[in-house]
C-alpha positions in Angstrom: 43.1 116.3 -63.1 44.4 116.3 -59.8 41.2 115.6 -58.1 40.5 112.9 -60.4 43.6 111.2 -59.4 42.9 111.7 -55.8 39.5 110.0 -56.6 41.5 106.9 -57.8 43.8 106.7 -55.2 41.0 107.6 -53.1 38.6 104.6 -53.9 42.1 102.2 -54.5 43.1 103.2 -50.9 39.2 102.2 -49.5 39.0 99.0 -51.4 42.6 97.9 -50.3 41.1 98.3 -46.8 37.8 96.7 -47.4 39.3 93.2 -48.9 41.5 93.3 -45.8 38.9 93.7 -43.2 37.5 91.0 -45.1 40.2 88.9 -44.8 40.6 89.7 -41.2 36.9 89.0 -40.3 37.2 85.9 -42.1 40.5 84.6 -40.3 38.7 85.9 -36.9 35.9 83.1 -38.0 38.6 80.3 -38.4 39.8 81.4 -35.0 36.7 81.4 -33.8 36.0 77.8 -34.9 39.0 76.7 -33.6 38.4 78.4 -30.0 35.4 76.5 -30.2 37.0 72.9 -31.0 39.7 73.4 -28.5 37.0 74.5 -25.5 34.5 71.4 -27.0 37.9 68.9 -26.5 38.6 70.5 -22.8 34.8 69.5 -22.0 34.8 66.6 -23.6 38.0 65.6 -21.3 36.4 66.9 -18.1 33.2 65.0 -18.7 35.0 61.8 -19.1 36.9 62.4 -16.3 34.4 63.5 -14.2 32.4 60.3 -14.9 35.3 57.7 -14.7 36.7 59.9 -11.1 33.6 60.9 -9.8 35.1 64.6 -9.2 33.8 66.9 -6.9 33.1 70.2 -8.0 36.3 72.0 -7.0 38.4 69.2 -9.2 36.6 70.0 -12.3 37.4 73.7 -12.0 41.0 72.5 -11.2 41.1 70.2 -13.8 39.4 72.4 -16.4 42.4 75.5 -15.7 44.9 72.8 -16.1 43.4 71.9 -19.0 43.4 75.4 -20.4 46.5 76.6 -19.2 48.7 73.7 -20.2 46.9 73.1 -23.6 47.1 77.1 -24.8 50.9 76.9 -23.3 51.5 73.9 -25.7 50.1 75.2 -28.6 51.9 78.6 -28.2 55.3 77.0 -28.1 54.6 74.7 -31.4 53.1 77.5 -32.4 56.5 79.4 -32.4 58.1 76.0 -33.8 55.6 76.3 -37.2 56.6 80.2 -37.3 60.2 79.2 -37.4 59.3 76.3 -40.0 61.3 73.0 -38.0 60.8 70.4 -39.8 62.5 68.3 -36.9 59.6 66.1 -35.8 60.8 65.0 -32.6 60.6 68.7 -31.2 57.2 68.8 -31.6 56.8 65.8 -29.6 59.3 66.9 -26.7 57.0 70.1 -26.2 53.7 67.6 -26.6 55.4 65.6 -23.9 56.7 67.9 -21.9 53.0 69.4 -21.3 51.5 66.0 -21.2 53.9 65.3 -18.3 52.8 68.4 -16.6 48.9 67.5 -17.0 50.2 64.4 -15.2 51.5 65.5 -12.5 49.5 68.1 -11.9 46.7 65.2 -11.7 48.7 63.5 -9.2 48.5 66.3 -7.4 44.9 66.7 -7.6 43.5 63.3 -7.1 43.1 61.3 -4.0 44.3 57.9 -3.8 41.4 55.8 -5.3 41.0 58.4 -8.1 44.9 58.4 -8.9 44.6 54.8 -9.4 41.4 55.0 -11.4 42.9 57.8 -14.0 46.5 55.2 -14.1 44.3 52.6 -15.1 42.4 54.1 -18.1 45.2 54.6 -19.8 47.6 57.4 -18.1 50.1 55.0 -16.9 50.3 53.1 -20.3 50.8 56.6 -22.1 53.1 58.1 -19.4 55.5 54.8 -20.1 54.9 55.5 -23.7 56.1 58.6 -23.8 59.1 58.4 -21.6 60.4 54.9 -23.7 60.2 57.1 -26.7 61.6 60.0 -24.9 64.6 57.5 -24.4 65.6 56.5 -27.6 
């Protein structure tokens, strides 16, 4: 009898475990996908700067840690913000534009004059005083 219900608990405890290492390889393919959407947007963003700047080699490895760094940073902290369940849109916006400020100036940084001016007239300036008028109200 005993071993019988050691069986049961047996084969209960090994099928518990085999839908969860299901589950886990089948989360680990979400992630996966979504590793590979987030490095496919940070290429996407270095080719098109890379064509509109004309970078040199060293500023597209700049630009592509910046990229990475600030991006996984970002999505860590709203990460923390959907853990904790705010509902409060406008603090998922200060973190968005808190990092977008820091891509910014970290550009600034990194581009030479004609480039700077290139990168504020594609659009950067226009969002930059986007984001600070709504910063503002």
């Amino acid at each position: 009898m005993r071993r019988i219900i050691r069986s049961i608990v047996l084969c209960t405890v090994l099928f518990a475990g085999f839908s969860l290492s299901l589950a886990a390889q089948e989360m680990t393919a979400e992630e996966k996908k979504a590793e590979k959407d987030f490095h496919d947007s940070v290429e996407r963003e270095i080719d098109r700067l890379t064509n509109l700047l004309k970078l040199e080699d060293w500023q597209v490895f700049y630009v592509d840690s910046i990229l990475n760094h600030d991006y996984k940073a970002m999505q860590a902290e709203l990460k923390v913000l959907q853990d904790q369940k705010v509902s409060n849109t406008d603090m998922y916006y200060d973190i968005q534009y808190k990092w977008q400020d820091k891509i910014y100036e970290a550009y600034e940084k990194l581009f030479d004059e004609s480039q700077w001016a290139k990168y504020l007239k594609s659009g950067a300036a226009r969002d930059k005083k986007a984001r600070d008028k709504k910063r503002a109200k």
